[in-house]
N, C-alpha and C positions, 0 to 999 in steps of 0.2 A: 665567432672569435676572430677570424680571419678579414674578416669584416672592417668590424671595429679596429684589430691592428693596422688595416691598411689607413683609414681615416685618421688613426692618430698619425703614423709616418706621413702622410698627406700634410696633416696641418706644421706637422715640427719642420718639414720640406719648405712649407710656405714660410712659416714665421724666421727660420733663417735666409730666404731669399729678401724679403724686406726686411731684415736688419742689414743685411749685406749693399741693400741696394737703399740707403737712406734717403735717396736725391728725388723719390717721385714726390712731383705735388708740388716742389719747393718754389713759391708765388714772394714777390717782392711789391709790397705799397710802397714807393717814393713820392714826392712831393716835389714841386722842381716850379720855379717862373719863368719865365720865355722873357728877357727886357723889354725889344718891343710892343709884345701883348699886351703887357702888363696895365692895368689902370685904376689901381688903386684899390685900395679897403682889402688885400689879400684874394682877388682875381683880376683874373686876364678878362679882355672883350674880345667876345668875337659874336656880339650882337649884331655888328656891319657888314659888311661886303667881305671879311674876311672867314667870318661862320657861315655865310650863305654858300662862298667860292668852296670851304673845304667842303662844306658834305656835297657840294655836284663833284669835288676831286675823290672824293670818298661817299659814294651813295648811302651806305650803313650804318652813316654816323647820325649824329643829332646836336644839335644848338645846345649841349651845352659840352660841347666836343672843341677844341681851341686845335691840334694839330697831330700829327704822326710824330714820336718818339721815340729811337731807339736805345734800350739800355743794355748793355755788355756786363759780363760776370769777369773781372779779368782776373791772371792766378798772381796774388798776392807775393810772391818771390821772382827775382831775375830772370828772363827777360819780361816778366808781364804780359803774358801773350794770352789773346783772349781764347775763354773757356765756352761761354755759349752767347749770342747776342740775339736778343728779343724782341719785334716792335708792341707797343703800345700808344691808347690815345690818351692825348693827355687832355682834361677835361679842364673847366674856366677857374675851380680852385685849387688847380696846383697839383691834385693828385691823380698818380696813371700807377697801375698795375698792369705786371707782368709774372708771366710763370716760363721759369730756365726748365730746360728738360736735364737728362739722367744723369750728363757729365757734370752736374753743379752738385754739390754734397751740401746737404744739413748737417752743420758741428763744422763746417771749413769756411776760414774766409778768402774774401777777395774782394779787390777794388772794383769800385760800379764805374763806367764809364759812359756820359749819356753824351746822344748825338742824335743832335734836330739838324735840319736840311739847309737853313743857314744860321747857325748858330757856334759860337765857339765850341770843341770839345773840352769835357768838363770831368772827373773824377772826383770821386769821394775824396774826402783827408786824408783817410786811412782807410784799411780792411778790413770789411763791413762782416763778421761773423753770421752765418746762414743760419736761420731755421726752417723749419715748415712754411710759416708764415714770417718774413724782415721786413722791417721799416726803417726807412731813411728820408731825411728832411735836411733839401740842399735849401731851405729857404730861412732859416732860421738866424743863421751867422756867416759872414764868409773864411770861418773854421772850416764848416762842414766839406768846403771844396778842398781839394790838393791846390799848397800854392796860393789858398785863399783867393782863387781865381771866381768871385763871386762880384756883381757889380750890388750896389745897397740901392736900395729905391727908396731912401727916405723915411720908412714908414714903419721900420722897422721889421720889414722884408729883403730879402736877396733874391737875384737871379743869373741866371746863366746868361754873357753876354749877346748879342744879336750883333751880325754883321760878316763872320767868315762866310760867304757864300760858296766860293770854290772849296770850301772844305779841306783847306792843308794845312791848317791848323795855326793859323793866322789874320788878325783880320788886316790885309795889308793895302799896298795901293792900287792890287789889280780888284780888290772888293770895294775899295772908293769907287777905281774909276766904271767898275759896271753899272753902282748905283748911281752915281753922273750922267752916263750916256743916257741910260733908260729912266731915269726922271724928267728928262727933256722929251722924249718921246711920251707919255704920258702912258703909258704902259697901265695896262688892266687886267686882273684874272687868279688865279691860283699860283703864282710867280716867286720865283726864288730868290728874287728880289726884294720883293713884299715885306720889310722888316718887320711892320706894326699890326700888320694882319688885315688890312683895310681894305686888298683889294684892288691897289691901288701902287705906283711906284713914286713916289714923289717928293716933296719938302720936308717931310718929317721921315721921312727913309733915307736922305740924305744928310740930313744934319746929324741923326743916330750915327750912322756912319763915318761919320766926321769925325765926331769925340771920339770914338772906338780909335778910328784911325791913328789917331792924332795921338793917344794912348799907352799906344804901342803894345795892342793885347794880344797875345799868344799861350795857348794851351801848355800847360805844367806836368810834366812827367814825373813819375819817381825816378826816373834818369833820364842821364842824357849824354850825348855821344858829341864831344867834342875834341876834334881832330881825328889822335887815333887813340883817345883814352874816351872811358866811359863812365861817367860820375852820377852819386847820387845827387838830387836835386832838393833836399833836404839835408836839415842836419841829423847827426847819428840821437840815436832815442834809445839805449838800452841801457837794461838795470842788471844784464850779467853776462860775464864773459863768454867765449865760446863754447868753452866747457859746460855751462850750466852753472860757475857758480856766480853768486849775488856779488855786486859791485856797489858797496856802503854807498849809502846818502846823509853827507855832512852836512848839516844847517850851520853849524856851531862857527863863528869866524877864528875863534881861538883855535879852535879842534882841527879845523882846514890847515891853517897859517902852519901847525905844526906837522901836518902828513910827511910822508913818504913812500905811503904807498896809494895805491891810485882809490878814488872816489869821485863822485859826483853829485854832482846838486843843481834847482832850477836858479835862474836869475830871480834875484829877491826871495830865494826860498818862494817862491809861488805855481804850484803847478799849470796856471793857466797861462804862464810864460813859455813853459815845456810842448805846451799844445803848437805855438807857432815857433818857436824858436830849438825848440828840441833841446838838448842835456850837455851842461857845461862839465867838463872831464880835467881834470888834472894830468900831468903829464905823466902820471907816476902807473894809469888807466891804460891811457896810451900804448905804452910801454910794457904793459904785462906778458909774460910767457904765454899766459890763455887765450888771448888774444881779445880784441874790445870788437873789433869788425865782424861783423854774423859772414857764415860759411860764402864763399865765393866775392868777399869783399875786402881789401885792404885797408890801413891807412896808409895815405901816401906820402913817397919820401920830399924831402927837400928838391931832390932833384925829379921827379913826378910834378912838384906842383911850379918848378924851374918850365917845363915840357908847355902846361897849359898854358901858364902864362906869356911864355914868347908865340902860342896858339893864339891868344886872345889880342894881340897888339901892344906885347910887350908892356914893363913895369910902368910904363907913364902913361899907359893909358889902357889897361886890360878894367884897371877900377870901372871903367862908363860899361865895359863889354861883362861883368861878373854880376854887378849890382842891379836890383830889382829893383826896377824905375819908381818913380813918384818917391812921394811921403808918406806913407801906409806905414812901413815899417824902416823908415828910415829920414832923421832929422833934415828941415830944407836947408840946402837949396838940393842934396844930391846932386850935384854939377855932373851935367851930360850921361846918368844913368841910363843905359836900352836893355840891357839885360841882353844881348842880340845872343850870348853864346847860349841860354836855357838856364846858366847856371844858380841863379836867382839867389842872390848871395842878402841876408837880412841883414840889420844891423840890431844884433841880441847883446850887445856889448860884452861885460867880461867880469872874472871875480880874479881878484886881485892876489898878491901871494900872502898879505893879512888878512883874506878873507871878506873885505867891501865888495862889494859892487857898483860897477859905474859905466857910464858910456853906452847905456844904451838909447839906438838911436842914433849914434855919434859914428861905431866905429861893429865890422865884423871881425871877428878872431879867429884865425882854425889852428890849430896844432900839427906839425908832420911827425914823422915816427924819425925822424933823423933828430942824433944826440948834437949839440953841441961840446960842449963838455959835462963837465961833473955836476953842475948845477944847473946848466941850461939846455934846452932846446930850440928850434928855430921854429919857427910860425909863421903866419902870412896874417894881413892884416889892410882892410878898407877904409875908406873914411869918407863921410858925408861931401864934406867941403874940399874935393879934390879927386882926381882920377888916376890917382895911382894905387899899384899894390904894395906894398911894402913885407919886406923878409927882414927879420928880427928874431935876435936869440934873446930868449926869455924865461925868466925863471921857472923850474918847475913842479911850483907850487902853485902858479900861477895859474886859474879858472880857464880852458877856453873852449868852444866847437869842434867839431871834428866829423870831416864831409870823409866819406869813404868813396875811395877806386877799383873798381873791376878789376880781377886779377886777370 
């Protein structure tokens, strides 16, 4: 009897230590393309000089092994520091597993953070919830990345760009000018240079380089630290106050036009606007006692978003330093867009105080928590065709964004 009681306390011992301890095992399949590698039909080569170079850089690999990757578990809330970081090989279709040890929990999430040895860093969208076994697929859309930081190859594949070789999270002119030097040297071998994997440092490692350069691509944070404030690098995405309770979702343009108190909705009532653009808030949101900012976040006042902007080069010209370059999410020409401060500001346009919607593409909108009077608020405001920011009291009925500040 003594026996038997000790084997059951045995087991009831075990079975609460592995519930306690959910994190063993927990193994992650991602799927990820290398730019350079890449050649087409959904893999990479490294049939050449650049699969023969890795397995003599790595003896225990095999041909159908493309390079070393590593992926990070990062925690999901401010500051984002990472929680455990694992190498794996990444194989010619795209897929490499890894297994985090004890600090990573099953039923928690966190952002994936992946880093090849010249390659941009790259994050998930969002915070990838754990199980035993997770899948993620940065190759699908360049949703999947944070920042949409995915380059398209045409074919209806994405990848993680090729080209930061110094790895500071840039691909800038001292990663030009190395691939410069060492292309004229004709450089050969397992090299960090090597964008295509060929073995090889040369005219097509150069030109890759070029367009990167020329670009102006840089890794995408959930925040970023500009001057001496620190801002989210998205816009706000929540469906309820601080407190826990729910914050209405109005489609209705009648039903908006008449609020008073705070709700939100996607552009065009479309959710897959929300994906890149995050959640248009009313001022009335804003403004709530419960507060719309998740714990350890503000929104900021007029005179906060007064602070960055004389940060970024002042109102006639912060528009080039706020705005995310190109035409991806913002109508051409974006005159002189760099994005330089991180802040990567989209143009999701806005819902109006009857409830349309317009201007997207045209113009970004944020909200401050400063009142102007009885019926307005002040806001800040971009536009495609010009480099300024503009501060405007505006109705607060009126649809807009709403980036939050570190308290």
């Amino acid at each position: 009897m003594k026996t038997i009681t000790l084997v059951f306390t045995i087991l009831i011992i075990s079975f609460i230590s592995i519930a306690q301890n959910p994190t063993l095992n927990v193994t992650l399949n991602a799927k990820l393309f290398i730019e350079g590698y890449y050649c087409g039909n959904g893999l990479m080569d490294n049939s050449g000089a650049g699969g023969t170079l890795f397995k003599l850089a790595i003896p225990n690999s095999n041909f159908v092994d493309v390079d070393t990757v590593f992926i990070s578990a990062m925690n999901s809330n401010f500051p984002y520091e990472e929680i455990d970081k694992q190498s794996g090989i990444l194989k010619t279709d795209g897929n490499i597993s890894v297994i985090f040890n004890t600090s990573v929990f099953s039923g928690s999430q966190y952002y994936l953070k992946i880093n090849h040895r010249n390659s941009l860093e790259t994050w998930s969208a969002n915070p990838v919830i754990f199980s035993s076994n997770t899948n993620y697929d940065f190759t699908t859309s360049s949703l999947k990345a944070f920042g949409n930081n995915l380059k398209n190859l045409g074919d209806g594949n994405f990848s993680i760009f090729s080209g930061d070789i110094n790895q500071n999270g840039v691909i800038s002119i001292s990663d030009y000018t190395y691939i410069e030097n060492k292309s004229l040297l004709f450089s050969d071998g397992y090299l960090i240079g090597d964008l295509t994997g060929d073995g090889q440092i040369e005219s097509t490692d150069f030109s890759l380089i070029e367009n990167n350069y020329e670009a102006i691509l840089s890794k995408p944070f959930p925040f970023v630290a500009i001057c001496s404030q620190i801002w989210m690098t998205k816009n706000l995405d929540v469906v309820t106050y601080r407190n826990g309770d729910r914050i209405p979702q109005v489609s209705d343009p009648s039903q908006w036009a008449s609020l008073t108190t705070g709700a939100w909705c996607y552009y065009n009532n479309d959710p897959a606007m929300g994906v890149i653009y995050g959640k248009i808030y009313n001022w009335y949101a804003v403004n709530d006692p419960r507060g719309l900012a998740p714990d350890g976040w503000h929104i900021p006042t007029d005179a906060e978003w007064m602070s960055l902007v004389s940060c970024v080069g002042g109102s006639n010209f912060a528009g080039d330093n706020l705005k995310e370059a190109g035409t991806i999410h913002w109508t051409s020409p974006n005159i002189d867009a760099n994005n330089s401060s991180g802040f990567t500001g989209l143009a999701g346009g806005l819902r109006g105080g009857n409830g349309a919607y317009i201007n997207l593409g045209n113009n970004a909108e944020w909200w401050t928590s400063t009142e102007y009077n009885i019926e307005d608020a002040w806001d800040r405001s971009l536009s495609y065709n010009n480099s300024y920011i503009s501060r405007n009291n505006r109705n607060k009925e009126n649809g807009y964004y709403v980036r939050c500040l570190r308290d």
